[in-house]
C-alpha positions in Angstrom: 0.0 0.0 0.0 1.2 3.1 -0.8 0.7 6.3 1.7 1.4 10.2 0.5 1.8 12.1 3.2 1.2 15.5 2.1 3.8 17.6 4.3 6.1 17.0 7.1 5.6 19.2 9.4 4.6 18.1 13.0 1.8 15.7 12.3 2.7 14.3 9.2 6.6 14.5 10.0 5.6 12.4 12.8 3.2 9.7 11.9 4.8 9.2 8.6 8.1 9.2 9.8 6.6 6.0 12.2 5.3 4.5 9.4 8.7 4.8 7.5 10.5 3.0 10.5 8.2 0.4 10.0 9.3 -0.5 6.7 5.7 0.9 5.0 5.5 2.8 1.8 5.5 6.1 2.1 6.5 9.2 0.3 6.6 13.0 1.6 4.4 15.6 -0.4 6.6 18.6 0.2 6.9 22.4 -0.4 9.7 24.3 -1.9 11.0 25.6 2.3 10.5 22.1 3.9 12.1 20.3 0.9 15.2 22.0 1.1 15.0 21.7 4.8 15.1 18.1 4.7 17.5 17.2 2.0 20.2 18.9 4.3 19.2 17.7 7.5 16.6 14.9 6.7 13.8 13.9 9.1 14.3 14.1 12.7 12.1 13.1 15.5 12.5 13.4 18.9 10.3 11.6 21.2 9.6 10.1 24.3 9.2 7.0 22.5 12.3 7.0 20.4 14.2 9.1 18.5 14.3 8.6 14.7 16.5 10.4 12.0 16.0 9.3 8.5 18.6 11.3 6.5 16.8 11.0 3.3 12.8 10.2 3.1 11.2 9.9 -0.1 10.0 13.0 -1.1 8.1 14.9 -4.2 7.0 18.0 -5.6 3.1 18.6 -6.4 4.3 19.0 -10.0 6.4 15.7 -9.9 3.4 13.4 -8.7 3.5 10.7 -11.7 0.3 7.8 -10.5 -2.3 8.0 -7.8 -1.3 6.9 -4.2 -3.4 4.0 -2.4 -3.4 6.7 0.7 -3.0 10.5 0.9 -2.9 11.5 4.5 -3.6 15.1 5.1 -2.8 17.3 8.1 -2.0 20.9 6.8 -3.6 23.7 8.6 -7.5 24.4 8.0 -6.5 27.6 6.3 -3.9 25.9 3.9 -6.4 23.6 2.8 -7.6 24.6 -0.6 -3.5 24.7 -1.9 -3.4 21.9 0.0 -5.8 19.9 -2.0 -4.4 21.4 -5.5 -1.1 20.3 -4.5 -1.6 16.3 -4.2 -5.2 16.1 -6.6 -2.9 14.4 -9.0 -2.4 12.0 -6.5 -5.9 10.9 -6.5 -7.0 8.4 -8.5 -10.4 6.2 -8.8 -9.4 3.8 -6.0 -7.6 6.8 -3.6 -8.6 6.7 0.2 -8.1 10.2 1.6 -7.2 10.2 5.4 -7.5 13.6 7.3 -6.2 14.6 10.4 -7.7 18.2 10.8 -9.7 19.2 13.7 -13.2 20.4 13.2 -15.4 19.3 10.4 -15.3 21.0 7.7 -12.7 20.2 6.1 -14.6 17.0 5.2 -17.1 18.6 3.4 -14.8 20.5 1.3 -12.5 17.4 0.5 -15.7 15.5 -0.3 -17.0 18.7 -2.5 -13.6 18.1 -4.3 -13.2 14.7 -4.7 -15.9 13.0 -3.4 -17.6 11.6 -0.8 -16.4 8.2 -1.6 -13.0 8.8 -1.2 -12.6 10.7 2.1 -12.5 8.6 5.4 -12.6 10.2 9.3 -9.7 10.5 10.8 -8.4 12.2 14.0 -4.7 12.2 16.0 -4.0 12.7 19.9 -0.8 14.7 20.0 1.4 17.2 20.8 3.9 17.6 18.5 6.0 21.4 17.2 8.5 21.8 14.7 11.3 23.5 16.3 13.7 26.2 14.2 16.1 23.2 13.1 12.9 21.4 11.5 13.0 19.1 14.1 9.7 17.2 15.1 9.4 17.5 18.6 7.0 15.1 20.4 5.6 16.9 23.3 3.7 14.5 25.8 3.6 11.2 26.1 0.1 10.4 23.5 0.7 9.7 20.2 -2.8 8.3 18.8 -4.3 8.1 15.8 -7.6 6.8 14.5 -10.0 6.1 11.9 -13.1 4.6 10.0 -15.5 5.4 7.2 -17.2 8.4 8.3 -20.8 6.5 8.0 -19.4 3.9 10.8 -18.5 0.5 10.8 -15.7 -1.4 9.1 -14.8 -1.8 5.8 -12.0 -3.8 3.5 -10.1 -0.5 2.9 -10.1 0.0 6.8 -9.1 -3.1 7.2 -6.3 -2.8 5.0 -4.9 0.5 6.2 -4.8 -1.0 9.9 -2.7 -3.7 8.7 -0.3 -1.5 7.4 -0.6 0.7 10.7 0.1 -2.3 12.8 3.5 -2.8 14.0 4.2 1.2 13.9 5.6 3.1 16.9 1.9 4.7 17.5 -1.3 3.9 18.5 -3.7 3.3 15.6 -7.4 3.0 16.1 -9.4 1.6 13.9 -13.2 3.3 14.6 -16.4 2.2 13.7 -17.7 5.3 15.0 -15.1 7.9 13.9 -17.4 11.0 13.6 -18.7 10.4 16.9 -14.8 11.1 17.3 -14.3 13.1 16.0 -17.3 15.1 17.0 -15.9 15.0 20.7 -12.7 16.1 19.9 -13.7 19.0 18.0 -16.0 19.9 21.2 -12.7 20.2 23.5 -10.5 21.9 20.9 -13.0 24.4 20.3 -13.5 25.0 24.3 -10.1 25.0 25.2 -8.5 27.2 22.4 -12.2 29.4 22.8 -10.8 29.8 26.1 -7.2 30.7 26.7 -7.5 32.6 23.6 -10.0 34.7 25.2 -8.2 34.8 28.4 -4.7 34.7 27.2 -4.1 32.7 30.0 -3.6 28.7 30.9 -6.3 26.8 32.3 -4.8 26.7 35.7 -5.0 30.5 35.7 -7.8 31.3 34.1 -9.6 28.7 37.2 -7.3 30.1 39.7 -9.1 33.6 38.6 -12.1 32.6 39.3 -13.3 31.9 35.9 -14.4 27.8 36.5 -17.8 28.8 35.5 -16.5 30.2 32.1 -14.9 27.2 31.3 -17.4 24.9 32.0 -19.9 27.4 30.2 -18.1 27.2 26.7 -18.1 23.6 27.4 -21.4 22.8 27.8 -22.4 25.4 25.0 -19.8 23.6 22.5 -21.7 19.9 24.1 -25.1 21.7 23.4 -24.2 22.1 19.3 -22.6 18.8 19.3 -26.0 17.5 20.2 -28.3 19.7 18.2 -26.1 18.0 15.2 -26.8 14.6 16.4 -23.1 13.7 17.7 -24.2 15.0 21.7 -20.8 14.0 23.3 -20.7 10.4 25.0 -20.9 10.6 29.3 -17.1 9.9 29.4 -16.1 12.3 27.0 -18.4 14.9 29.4 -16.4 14.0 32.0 -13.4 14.0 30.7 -13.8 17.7 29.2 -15.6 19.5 32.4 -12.2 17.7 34.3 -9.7 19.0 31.9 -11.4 22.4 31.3 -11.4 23.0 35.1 -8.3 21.4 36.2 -6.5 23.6 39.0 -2.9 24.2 38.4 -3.1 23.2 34.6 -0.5 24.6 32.5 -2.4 23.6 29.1 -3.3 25.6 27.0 -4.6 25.5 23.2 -2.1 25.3 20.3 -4.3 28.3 18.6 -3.4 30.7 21.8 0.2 29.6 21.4 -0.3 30.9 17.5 -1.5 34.0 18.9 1.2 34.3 21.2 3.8 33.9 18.0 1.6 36.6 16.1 0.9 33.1 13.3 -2.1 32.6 11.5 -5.0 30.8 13.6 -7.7 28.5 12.3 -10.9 30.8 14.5 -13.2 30.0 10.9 -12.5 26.1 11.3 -12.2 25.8 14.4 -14.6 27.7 16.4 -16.7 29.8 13.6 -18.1 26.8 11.9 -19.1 25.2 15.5 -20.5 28.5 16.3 -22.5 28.4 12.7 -24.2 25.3 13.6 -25.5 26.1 16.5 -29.4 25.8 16.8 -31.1 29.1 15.8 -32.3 30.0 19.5 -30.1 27.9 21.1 -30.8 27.7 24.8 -28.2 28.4 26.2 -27.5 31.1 23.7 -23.7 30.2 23.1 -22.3 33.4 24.2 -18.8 32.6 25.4 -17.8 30.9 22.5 -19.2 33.7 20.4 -17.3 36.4 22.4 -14.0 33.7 21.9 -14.9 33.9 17.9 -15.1 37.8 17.6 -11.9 38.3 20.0 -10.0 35.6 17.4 -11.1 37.6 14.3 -10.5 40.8 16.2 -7.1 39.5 16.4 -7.0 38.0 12.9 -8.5 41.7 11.6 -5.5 43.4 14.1 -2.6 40.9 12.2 -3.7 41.7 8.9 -3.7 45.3 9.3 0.2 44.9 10.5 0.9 43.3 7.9 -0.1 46.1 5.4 
């Protein structure tokens, strides 16, 4: 089976990396800065679960993508997206499987507007992972999940198939039969936790330490509310697991899009937290008004950077 992974950057410098130590197929779909990055420095990973240089992966161009790839695993930002999907089309071909690793949702109906609905599987990662200044993936915690399944649920041949070639990988790879439920959940706590401590500019364990437990359970339970007007209302354990996080005293975690603010980068507020906000119930009791005052300070702030930039 063979896998295009379209960039290596933290995500897909990290799980294709694995897959390459495995002894799997896989080629590197790369721009013009990272491919010039790599061929002098190769692929580096560091990791609590191993270290891993490869000093040359197989790489490509957009323009040099000859035959469709079995795989094309996708985890460029939200904002990227449509270059993104110009960049490996060629790779597509009637029998492709497209596996992305975005948060949010959608993405997926863009990728299936573009190539169909056929083609595009759910798919979701649990990890921290940077590129440092050297181009070095930097694995960050100690979770380094992965998972996956035919967005309509249950299993399927082509499931099937990529698991096998997952197996055996330094990762853990989940095979879901219920991947937008997944997927749903996760996008639930991103959108919470980077609604926020971008708001706040502060970690969790400040922004409770403040005084402010009742705001973050209050985007919680507003982001659970949408979740279930759309027919995904998050699982009990998932609840649990949020409200716990979201109010955890002394927490130093916070969201990778305040950490984008902090830089002064781009931030994915549309993807992220706009199009949760846009499905929200018309009249939704509770009116979700944290996490619309966490979407109009993130395009306040996306309004501010473009203005600097003129």
């Amino acid at each position: 089976m063979r896998f295009l992974v379209v960039g290596a950057g933290a995500l897909g410098g990290y799980f294709g990396g694995r897959l390459l130590e495995a002894g799997r197929d896989v080629t590197f779909l790369l721009r013009p800065r990272r491919a010039a990055q790599i061929a002098r420095t190769g692929l580096v990973i560091q990791s609590p679960y191993g270290n891993l240089q490869l000093p040359s992966p197989p790489r490509l161009m957009a323009e040099d993508i000859e035959a469709p790839f079995d795989v094309v695993a996708v985890g460029s930002k939200a904002y990227d997206l449509d270059s993104t999907m110009d960049s490996f089309a060629p790779a597509v071909g009637p029998n492709t499987v497209i596996l992305p690793l975005l948060n949010g949702m959608k993405h997926v109906d863009r990728l299936v507007e573009r190539f169909g609905s056929e083609r595009v599987l759910g798919g979701l990662c649990m990890i921290s992972a940077t590129l440092d200044d050297e181009g070095r993936v930097l694995h960050l915690n100690d979770m380094h999940g992965l998972s996956y399944g035919e967005r309509a649920g249950g299993r399927s041949a082509r499931v099937d198939a990529i698991a096998a070639q997952f197996a055996g990988a330094k990762f853990d790879a989940t095979p879901s039969e219920n991947i937008s439920q997944d997927m749903w959940e996760k996008w639930v706590f991103i959108a919470s936790a980077a609604g926020l401590t971008s708001l706040m500019r502060a970690s969790i364990g400040d922004i409770v330490s403040a005084g402010g437990r009742d705001v973050a359970l209050a985007i919680f339970d507003e982001c659970c509310a949408i979740a279930a007007h759309n027919g995904f209302a998050p699982r009990p354990a998932a609840v649990e697991r949020g409200r716990a996080i979201m109010t955890a005293a002394g927490s130093t975690m916070t969201a990778s899009m305040y950490k984008d603010i902090v830089r002064g980068a781009p931030v994915e507020a549309d993807h992220i937290v706009g199009d949760l906000l846009g499905r929200a119930a018309p009249g939704n009791s509770p009116v979700p008004s944290v996490l619309r005052t966490a979407y109009v300070h993130l395009k306040a702030y996306e309004a501010q950077r473009a203005r600097e930039a003129t």
